[in-house]
C-alpha positions in Angstrom: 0.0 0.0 0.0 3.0 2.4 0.7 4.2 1.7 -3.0 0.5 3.3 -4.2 0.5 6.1 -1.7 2.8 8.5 -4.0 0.9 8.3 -6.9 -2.2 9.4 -5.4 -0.9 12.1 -3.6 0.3 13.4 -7.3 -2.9 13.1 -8.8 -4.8 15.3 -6.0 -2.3 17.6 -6.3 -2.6 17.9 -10.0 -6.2 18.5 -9.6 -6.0 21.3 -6.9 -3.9 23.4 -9.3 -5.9 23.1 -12.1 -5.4 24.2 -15.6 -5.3 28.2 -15.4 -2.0 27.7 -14.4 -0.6 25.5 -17.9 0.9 27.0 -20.5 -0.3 25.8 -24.1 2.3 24.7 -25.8 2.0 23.5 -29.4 3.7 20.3 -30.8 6.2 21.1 -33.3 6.6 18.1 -35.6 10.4 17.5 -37.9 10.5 14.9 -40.3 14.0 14.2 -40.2 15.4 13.6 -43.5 19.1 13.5 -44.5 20.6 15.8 -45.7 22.2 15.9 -49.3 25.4 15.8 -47.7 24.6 12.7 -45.7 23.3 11.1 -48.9 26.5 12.3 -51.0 28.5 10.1 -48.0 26.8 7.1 -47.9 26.3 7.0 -51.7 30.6 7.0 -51.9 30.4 4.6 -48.6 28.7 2.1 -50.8 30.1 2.5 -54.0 34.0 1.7 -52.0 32.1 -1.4 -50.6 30.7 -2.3 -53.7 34.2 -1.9 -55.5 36.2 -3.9 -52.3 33.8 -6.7 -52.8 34.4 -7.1 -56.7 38.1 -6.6 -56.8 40.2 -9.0 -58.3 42.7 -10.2 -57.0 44.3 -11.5 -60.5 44.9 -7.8 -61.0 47.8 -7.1 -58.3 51.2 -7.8 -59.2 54.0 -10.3 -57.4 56.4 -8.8 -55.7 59.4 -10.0 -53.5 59.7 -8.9 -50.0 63.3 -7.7 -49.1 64.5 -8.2 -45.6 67.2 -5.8 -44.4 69.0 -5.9 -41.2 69.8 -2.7 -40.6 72.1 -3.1 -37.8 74.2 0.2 -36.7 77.5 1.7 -38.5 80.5 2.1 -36.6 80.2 5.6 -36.8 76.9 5.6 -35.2 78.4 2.9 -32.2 80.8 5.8 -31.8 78.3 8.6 -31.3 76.4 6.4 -29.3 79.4 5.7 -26.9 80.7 9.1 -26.6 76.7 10.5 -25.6 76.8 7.5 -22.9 80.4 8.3 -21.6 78.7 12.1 -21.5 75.8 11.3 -19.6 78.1 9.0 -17.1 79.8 12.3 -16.6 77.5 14.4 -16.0 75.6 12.1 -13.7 78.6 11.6 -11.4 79.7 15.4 -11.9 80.2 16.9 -8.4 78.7 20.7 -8.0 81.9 21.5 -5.2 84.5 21.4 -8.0 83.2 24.4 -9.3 84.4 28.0 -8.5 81.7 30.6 -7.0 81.7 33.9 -9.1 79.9 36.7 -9.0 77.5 38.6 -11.5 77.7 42.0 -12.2 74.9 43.4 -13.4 75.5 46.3 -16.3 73.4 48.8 -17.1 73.6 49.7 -20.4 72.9 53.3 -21.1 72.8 55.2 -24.6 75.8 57.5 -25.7 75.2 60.8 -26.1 75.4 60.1 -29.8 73.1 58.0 -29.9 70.3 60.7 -27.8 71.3 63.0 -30.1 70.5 60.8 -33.2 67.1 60.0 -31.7 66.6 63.6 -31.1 66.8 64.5 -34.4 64.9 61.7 -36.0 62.0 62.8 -33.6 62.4 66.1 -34.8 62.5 65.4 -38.8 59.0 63.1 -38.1 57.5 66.3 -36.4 58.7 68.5 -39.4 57.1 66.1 -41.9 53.8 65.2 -40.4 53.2 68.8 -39.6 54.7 70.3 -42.6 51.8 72.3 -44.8 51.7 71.6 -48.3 50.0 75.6 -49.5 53.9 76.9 -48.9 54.6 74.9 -52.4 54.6 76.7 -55.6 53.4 75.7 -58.7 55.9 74.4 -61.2 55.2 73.7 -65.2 56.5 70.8 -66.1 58.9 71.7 -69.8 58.5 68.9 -72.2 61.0 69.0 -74.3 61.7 67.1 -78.1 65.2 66.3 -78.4 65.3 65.9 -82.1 68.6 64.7 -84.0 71.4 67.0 -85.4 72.2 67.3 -88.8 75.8 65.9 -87.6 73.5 62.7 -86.1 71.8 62.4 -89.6 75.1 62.4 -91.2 77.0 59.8 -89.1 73.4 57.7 -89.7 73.6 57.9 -93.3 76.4 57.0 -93.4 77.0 54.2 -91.2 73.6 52.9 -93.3 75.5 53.4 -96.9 78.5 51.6 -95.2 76.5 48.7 -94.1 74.6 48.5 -97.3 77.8 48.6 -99.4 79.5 45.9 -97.1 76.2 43.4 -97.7 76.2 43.9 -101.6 79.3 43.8 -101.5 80.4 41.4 -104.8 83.4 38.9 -104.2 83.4 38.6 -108.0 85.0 42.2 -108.1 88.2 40.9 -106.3 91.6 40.1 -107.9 93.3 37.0 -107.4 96.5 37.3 -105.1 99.5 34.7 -105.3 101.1 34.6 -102.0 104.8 35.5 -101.7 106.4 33.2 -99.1 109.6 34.3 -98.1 112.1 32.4 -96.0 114.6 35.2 -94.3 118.0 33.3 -94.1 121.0 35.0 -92.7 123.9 35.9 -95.3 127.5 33.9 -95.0 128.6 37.8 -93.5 126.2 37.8 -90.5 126.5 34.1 -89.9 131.0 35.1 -89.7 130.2 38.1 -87.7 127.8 36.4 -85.3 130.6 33.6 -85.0 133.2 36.4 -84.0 130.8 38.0 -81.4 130.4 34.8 -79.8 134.2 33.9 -80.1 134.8 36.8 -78.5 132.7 36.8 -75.6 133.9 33.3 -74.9 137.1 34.7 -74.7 136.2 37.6 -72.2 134.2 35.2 -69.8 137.0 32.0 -70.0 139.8 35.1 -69.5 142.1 34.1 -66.6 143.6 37.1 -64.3 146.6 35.7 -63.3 148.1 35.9 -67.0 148.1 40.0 -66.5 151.3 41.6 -65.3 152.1 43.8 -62.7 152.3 47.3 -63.7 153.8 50.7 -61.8 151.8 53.9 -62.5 153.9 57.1 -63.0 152.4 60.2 -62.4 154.3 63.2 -64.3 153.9 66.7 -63.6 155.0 68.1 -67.0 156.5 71.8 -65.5 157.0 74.5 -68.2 160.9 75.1 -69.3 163.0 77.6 -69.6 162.3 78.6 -73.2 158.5 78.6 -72.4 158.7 81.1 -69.4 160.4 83.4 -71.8 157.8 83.2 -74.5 155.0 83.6 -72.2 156.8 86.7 -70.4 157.7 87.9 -74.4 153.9 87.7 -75.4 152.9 89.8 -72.6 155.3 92.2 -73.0 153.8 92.5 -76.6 
């Protein structure tokens, strides 16, 4: 009977409150369909299945499997050894080997240069965004036609009557040239003097010193004689 007493209790309740106090609500009814989306996905869903169930297998191709053992280069043992000798290292490293220092903290300020750089650069942004354009004038702009000179024309011409001549130019028009081959041979004379200049500067370099003689120099004052004073002291005279 307990199991039947909450029930009842809700229906009197319902009843007392009657229905001024119920909203109406209306029943909205969806028909859910899917949407094109949905249908585009299952229509490629079944089109794989359907091409997975008629495959053929007589299609695929036979192929070899390769098995490498790819076992480790001695290179690579080596770099492998040296990071495990590192790590041993620094696992066992004691902090009480190293030396206490101190930092010193620098405050970096600017140079004066450099203030006075920034100074100006804030003063040529100033200048420009406050600068007023009415203080320009007006200019015309003078378009000028720099035609050719009658020294240009010339030159032209001519350079075009020079090209023209050169491409009908006839080959027929040229004269047949025999070639003069001469074969310069030195003359018995140069060949004998050529002999002597080498003879002779064989001698000069093969010439032995100690073949020369001793030799005294004697300096002479020549003094004027007798006779000569006379005729100098006779001319004078004169």
């Amino acid at each position: 009977m307990s199991s039947k007493a909450p029930p009842a209790k809700l229906l009197e309740e319902i009843n007392k409150s009657g229905t001024s106090q119920l909203n109406h609500v209306k029943p909205a009814e969806k028909n859910i369909l899917p949407s094109q989306e949905v249908i585009e996905d299952e229509k490629q869903h079944n089109e794989h299945l359907e091409n997975i169930t008629h495959f053929k297998k007589t299609s695929l191709k036979r192929t070899e499997s390769q098995e490498k053992g790819c076992l480790p280069t001695p290179d690579e043992i080596q770099h492998e050894k040296v990071e495990v000798e590192l790590r041993e290292r620094i696992g066992s490293f004691n902090k009480k080997d190293l030396h206490h220092t101190e930092v010193e903290l620098k405050n970096v300020l600017p140079t004066e240069e450099v203030i006075h750089q920034e100074k100006v650069e804030k003063e040529l942004r100033t200048e420009i965004d406050t600068f007023q354009k009415d203080g320009l004038r007006p200019t015309a702009t003078d378009k000028r036609c720099l035609l050719p000179s009658k020294q240009d024309i010339e030159k032209e011409k001519t350079e075009q009557e020079l090209n023209q001549s050169i491409s009908s130019f006839k080959r027929t028009s040229l004269k047949h040239a025999e070639t003069d081959l001469k074969d310069p041979m030195p003359k018995s004379e140069t060949i004998e003097q050529e002999k002597r200049e080498n003879e002779f500067r064989n001698d000069i370099e093969l010439f032995n010193k100690t073949d020369l003689k001793a030799t005294k120099t004697v300096v002479k004052n020549p003094k004027p004689t007798k006779e000569d004073i006379a005729a100098e002291k006779a001319a004078k005279k004169h």
